[in-house]
N, C-alpha and C positions, 0 to 999 in steps of 0.2 A: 504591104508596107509595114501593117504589125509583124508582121513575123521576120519582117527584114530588122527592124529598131531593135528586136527582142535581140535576134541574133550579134548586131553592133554591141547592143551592150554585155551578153555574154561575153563577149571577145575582151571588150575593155574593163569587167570583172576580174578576166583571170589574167590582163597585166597589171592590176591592182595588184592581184596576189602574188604573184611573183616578185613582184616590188618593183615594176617596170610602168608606172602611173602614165609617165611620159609617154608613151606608143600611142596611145589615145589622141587621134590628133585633134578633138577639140578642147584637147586638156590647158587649163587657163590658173594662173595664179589666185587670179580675180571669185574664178567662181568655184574651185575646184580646191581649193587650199586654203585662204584667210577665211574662207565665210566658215571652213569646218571649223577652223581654231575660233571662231569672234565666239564662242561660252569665255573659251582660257583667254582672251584678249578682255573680257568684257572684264573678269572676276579680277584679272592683275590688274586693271584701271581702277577699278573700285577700292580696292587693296591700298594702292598707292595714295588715292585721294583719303582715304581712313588715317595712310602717313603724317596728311601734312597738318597734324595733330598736334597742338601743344599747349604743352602742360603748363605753361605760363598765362595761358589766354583763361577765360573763365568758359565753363560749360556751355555759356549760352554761345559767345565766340565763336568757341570750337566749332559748335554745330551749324551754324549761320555760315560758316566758312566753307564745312563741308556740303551744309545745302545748298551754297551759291556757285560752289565745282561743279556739283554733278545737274544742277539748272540750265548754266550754260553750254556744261556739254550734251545735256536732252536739248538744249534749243539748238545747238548748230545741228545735231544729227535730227533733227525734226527735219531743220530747213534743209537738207540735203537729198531727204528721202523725199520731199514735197515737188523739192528741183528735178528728182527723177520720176516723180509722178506715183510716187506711192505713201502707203500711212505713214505720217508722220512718227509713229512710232514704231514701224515695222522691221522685222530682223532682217536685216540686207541678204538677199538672195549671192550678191556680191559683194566683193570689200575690197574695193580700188584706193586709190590715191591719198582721195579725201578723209575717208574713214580712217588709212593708217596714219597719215599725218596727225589728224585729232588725238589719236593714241599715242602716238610718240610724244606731242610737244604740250598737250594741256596737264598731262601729269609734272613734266617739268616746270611748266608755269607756274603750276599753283604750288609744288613744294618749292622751285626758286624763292619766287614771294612769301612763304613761310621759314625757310630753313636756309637759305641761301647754295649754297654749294651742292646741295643733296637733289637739287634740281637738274646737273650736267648729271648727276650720277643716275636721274630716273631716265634720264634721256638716253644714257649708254646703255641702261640697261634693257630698255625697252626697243632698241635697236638690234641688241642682241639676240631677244626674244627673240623678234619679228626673223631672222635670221635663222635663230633654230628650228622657227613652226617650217620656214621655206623646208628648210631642209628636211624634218620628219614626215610633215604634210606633202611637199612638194615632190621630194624624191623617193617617198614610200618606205623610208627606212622601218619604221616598225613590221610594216611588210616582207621585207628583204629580212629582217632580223627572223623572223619567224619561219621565212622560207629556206634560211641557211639551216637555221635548230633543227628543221624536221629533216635536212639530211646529214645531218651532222655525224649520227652513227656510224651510214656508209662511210662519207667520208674521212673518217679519224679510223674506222680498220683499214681505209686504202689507202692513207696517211702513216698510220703507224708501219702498216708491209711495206711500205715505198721507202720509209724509214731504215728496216732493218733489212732488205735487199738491196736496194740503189745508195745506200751513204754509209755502210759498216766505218767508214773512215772518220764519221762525225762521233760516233759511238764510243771512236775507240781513242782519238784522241782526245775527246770529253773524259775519258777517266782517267786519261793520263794527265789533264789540268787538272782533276778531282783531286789526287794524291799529290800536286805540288806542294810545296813549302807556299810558295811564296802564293800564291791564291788564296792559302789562307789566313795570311798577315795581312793580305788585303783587302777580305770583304768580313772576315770573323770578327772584329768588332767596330764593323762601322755603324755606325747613326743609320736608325732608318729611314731618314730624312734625307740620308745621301746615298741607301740602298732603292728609293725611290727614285730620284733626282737619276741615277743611272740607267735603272729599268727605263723610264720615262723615254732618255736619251735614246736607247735600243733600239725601243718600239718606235721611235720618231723613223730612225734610219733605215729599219723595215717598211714601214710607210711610204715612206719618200721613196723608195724602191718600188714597192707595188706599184705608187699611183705613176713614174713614169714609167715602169714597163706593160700597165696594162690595156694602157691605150692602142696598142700593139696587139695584144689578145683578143679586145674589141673588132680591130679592124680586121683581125684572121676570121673570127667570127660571123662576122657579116659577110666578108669577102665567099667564106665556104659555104654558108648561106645560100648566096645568090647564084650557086651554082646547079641549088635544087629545083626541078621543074616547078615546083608550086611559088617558089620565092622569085623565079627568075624576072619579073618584073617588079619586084619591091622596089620601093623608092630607098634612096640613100637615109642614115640617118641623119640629122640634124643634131649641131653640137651638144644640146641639151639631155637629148636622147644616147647621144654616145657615153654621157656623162652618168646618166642612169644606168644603162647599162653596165659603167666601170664603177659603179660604186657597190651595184651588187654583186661583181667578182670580189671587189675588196673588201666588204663584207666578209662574205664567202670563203676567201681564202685568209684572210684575218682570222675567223674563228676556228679553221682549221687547225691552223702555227697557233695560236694560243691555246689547243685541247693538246698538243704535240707536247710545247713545251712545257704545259705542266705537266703531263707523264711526265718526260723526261727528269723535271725536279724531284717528282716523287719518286722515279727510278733512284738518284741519288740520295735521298731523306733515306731510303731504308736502304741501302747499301752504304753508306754511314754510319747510321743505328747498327749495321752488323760488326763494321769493320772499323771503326773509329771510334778506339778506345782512349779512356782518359790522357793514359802514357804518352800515347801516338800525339793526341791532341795538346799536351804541355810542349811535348818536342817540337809540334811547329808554330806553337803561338807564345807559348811559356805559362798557359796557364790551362786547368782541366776543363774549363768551359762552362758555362751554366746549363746543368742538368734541366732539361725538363719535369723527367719520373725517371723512374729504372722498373725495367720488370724483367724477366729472365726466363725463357720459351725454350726447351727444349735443352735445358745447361747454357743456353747462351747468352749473356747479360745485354739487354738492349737497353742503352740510355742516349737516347734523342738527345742532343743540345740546341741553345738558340744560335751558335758558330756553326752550327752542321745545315742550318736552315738558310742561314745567309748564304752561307759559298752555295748548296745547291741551289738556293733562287739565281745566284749569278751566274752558274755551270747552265741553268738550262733559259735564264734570258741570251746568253750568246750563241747556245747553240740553234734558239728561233730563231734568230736576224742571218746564221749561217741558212739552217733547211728554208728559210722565206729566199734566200737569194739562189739556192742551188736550184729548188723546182722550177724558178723561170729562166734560167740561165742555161739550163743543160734538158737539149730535147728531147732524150732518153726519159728523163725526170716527169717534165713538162707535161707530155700527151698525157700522163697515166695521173697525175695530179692531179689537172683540169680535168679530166673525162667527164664523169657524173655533172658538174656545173656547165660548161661548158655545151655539154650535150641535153640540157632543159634548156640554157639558152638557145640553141639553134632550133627546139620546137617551139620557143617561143617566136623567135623568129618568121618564120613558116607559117603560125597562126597569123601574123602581124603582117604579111605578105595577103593573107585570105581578106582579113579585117579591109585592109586598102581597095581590094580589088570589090570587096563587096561596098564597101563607100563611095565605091565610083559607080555602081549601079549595077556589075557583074555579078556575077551567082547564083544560086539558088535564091528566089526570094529578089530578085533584084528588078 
């Protein structure tokens, strides 16, 4: 039975690290999630009650106010941990209902009651939180994030060759919007405020793209899976788990398109700096542009502008929401995109087929 436990948790180790938490089928919000965050839950309650400070009250007020917060919030979590049969002052093994409720609504209370309005604002924000630990604690993103980085290399040289043999056509009329007139009356002296505001919009519609076509991927995934003798009796996943799994393609392939198309900008920052000279750049804006520096390599005068920087960040924000929609769209693209990701997933799969079978009592050790 130890070497069977040991072996369970090995399994649910390395869908930890994968950033696949969810495989784990006794994985619980309760015990598995809020209880890691209750430090960064505990410090932003305390934080918030130091808030509801003010500078009108006298010293002793102040503190009276802040000792009678954080009194009655030790007495409810006293009585709560006493209702579950442990120290009244013990660090919750779990952090269910009760526990977040106290965190969401006692910091509103007590700033409501001192500052009025700033209390719906401790409460949305504290909503928020609770919301982002789900998601970082819940779905392993710092995980997935770490586990995309370390194949981020492969991936962006089999990104960048997919690039320059399967889309020459992206390439090529990328440089011919380079050399427009009229792209660069457009982005050469907007507000970065609105060269933000655009990117933003880009990346939204790339996004929105992924997350519906990869539930798709998900389900190929699994399906090709279950086709292997070790997996063939895996259980189906469960919504949550499907969702785990597509957030670490989107991840994955998100960091992809953003190492792409920054080359790509950079591609155009120096074929700019080569080719786009003062002359050039009055003729299509009516003015020479704000120089960077100038320095001059080989007889050739290289002067960087902040117009040469805008139009490439917009030459290569469009041509990422192009190569994000080409590689799932066209199958040729597709297989050779996916490969490497795609194909950890399916060992992780296969493990998660073993994990089951040995939780039911089969295998070695069982």
């Amino acid at each position: 039975m130890d070497d069977r436990a040991q072996r369970l948790a090995d399994y649910e180790r390395s869908f930890r690290r994968a950033g696949l938490p969810l495989l784990s089928e006794d994985y619980s919000a309760r015990s598995d999630v809020f209880n890691r965050a209750f430090p960064l839950l505990v410090l932003v309650l305390l934080a918030e009650l130091v808030a509801a400070l003010d500078v009108d009250w006298s010293p002793l007020a102040n503190a009276a106010a802040v000792t009678g917060a954080l009194a009655a919030t030790l007495l409810v979590v006293a009585l709560v941990n006493r209702a579950r049969e442990r120290r009244a002052l013990a660090i919750p093994e779990d952090v269910g209902a009760v526990e977040l409720a106290l965190f969401v609504l006692v910091p509103a209370v007590v700033l409501g009651a001192v500052h009025g309005g700033w209390g719906l604002v401790a409460l949305a924000g504290n909503l928020v939180l609770l919301g982002l630990v789900l998601l970082t604690f819940g779905f392993g993103l710092g995980a997935i994030v770490v586990w995309a980085a370390r194949r981020l290399g492969g991936q962006l040289a089999r990104s960048l060759l997919l690039l320059a043999r399967a889309i020459p056509l992206l390439l090529f009329f990328s440089l011919v919007l380079f050399l427009t007139t009229e792209m660069w009356q457009v982005f050469a002296d907007r507000a970065g405020a609105t060269l933000a505001a655009i990117g933003l919009l880009l990346a939204l519609v790339a996004t929105a793209f992924l997350v519906v076509r990869l539930p798709q991927e998900v389900a190929r995934i699994e399906r090709d899976t279950s086709t292997l003798g070790q997996a063939a009796d895996s259980q189906p996943l469960r919504p949550l788990q499907r969702a785990n799994v597509g957030l670490v393609l989107l991840i994955g392939h998100g960091l992809q398109i953003a190492v792409v198309t920054v080359a790509i900008g950079a591609f155009f920052v120096a074929f700019g700096t080569i080719a786009i000279d003062g002359d050039v750049l009055r003729s299509w804006t009516g003015e020479p542009g704000h120089v960077l520096f100038t320095i001059t390599v080989l007889d050739v005068p290289l002067r960087p502008t902040t117009e040469l920087l805008r139009v490439s960040g917009a030459i290569a924000a469009l041509s990422g929401v192009y190569y994000a929609i080409s590689v799932l769209t066209d199958d040729r693209y597709r297989e050779e995109f996916l490969e490497e990701i795609t194909g950890q997933l399916r060992e992780t799969f296969v493990a998660r087929a073993e994990y089951l079978v040995l939780r039911a009592g089969g295998g070695p050790g069982g």
